[in-house]
N, C-alpha and C positions, 0 to 999 in steps of 0.2 A: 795743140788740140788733145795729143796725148795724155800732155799734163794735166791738163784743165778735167780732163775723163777720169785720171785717176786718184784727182784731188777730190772729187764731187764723189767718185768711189769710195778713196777713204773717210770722208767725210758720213755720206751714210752708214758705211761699216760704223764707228762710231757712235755716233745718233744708233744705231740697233743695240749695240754692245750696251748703249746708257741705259735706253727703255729696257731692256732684258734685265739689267741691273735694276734698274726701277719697280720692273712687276716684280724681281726674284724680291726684293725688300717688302714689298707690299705684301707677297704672298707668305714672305715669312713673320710679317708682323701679327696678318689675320689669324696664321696657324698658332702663335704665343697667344695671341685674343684666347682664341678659342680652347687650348690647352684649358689658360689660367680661366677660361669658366668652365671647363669640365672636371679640375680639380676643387674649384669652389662649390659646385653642384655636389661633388662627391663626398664632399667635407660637411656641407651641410644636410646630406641623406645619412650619411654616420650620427648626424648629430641628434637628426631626429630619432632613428633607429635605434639608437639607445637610451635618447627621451621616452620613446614608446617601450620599449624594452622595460624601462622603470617601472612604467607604469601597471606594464601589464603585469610585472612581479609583484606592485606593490597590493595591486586588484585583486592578481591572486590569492594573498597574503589576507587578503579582508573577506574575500569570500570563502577561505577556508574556514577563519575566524566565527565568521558568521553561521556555515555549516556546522562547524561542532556547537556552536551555541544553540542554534536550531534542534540538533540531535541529541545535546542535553534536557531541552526544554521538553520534546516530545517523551524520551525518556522518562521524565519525570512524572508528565502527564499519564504517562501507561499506569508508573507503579499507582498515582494518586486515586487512580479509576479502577486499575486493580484491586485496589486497600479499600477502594468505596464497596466494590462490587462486593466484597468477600462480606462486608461486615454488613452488608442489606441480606446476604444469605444468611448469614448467623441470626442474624433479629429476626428475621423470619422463621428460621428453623425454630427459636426459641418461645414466639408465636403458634409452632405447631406443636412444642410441646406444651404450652397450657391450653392449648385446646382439648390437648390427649389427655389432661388433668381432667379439664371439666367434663368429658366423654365417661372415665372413668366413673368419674359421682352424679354422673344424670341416669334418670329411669327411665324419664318419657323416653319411649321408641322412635316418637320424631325430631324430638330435638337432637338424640342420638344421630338420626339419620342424618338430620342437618351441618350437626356440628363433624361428623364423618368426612360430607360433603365439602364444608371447606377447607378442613382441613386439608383433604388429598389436593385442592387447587393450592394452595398456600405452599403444601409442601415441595409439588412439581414446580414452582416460582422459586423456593427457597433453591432447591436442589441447582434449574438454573443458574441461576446468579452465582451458585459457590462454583459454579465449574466454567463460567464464561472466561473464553480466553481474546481480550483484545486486539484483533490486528493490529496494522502499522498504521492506521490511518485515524484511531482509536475509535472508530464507529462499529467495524463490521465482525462477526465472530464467523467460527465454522459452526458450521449445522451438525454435519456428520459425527463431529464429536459431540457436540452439548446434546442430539438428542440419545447418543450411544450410553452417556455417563448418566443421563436423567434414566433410560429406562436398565441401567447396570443397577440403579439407589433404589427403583423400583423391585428390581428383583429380589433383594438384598431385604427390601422391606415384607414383602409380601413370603418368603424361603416356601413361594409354590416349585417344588422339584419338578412334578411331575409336568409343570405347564412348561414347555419350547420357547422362547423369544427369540425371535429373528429380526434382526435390523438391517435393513439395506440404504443408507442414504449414501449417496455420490458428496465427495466434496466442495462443499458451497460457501460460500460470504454471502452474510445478511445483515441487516442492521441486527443491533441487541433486542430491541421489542420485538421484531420480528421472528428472529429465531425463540424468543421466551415466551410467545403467542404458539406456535410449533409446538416445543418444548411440553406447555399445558395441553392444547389439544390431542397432542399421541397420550402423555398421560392417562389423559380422560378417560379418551379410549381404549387404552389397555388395562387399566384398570377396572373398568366397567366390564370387559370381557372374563380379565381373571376372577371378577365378583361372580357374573351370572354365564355364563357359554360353555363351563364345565364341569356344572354342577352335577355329581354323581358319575363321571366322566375317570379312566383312569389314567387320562394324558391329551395332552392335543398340542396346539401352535397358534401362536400370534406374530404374525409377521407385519413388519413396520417397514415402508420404503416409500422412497420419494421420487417421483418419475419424473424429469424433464419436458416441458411441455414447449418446444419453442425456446427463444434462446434469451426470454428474461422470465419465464415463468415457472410452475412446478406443480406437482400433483401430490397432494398426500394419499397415503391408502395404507390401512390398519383393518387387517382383516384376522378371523380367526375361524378354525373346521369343528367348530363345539355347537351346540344346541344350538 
């Protein structure tokens, strides 16, 4: 009976040793499974990773392409509008000089007056246009300068010493008509002042500035302390 106990003893000893051998194989096959597709996964994340890698140098590579070609063409665009602008100011200006021909050789006082009259708008357009400087987006100009240099060419024209000008404009971007619509209108007005507000006067001021009105609008004001 002994025997027989520790036959059916060693016998399941055995039988557990096989199964133990059994799972240990199985458990080591799943773990090689699993290895060779975590090196397969890895191999193929490399593979993509420097697929995309390519790519993304090569997109690079084209959108920089692209940007300098873009940055030339604007370039381009500035001087071509630049070169326009300058040379609508010159035919202009050249406009106010045979105006100032025929002013010279007219008698009538009106037609003087008149021909006077456009001249000065002609010329505050001309003066414009030669000092417009195009932004980057080749629409918008500063204000502050184009009307400083328009009423700088005024001064320059008129050599009233004894008249003040004062300009206060904040710095602004406007379309080109609009600042050249500006441009004219302070003319107008300063001119019109320097003509009649200090007649017999032995000094005074005209002051030009643009007041902020809210945060897309503006105020013009052209004032002067003459008659």
């Amino acid at each position: 009976q002994f025997r027989n106990q520790g036959f059916w003893l060693l016998a399941a000893m055995l039988a557990t040793l096989l199964a133990s051998a059994g799972l240990a194989m199985i458990a080591l096959i799943r773990e090689r499974q699993r290895v060779t597709a975590l090196e397969l996964t890895a191999m193929t994340l490399t593979s993509t990773n420097r697929s995309l890698e390519e790519h993304v140098k090569a997109r690079t590579e084209e959108l920089a392409i692209e940007r300098d070609r873009a940055e030339a063409e604007r370039e381009r665009a500035e001087a071509l509008l630049r070169d326009v602008t300058h040379r609508i100011g010159n035919t202009l200006a050249l406009v106010v000089g045979f105006i100032n021909l025929h002013i010279r050789h007219t008698t009538d006082p009106m037609s003087v007056k008149t021909l006077t009259g456009a001249r000065d708008r002609i010329h505050a357009i001309a003066s414009a246009q030669r000092r417009i400087n195009v932004a980057n987006d080749l629409e918008l100009v500063r204000i502050d300068t184009l009307i400083q240099a328009v009423m700088d060419d005024v001064v320059a024209a008129t050599a009233e010493e004894r008249i003040k000008l004062s300009v206060d404009v904040p710095p602004l971007l406007a379309p080109a008509q609009v600042a050249t619509s500006l441009c004219v209108l302070t003319q107008e007005f300063v001119v019109n002042s320097l003509k009649h507000a200090f007649a017999g006067e032995t000094g005074g001021t005209i002051s030009v500035r643009l007041l902020m009105d809210g945060a897309d609008a503006a105020e013009l004001i052209i004032e002067d302390d003459g008659a």
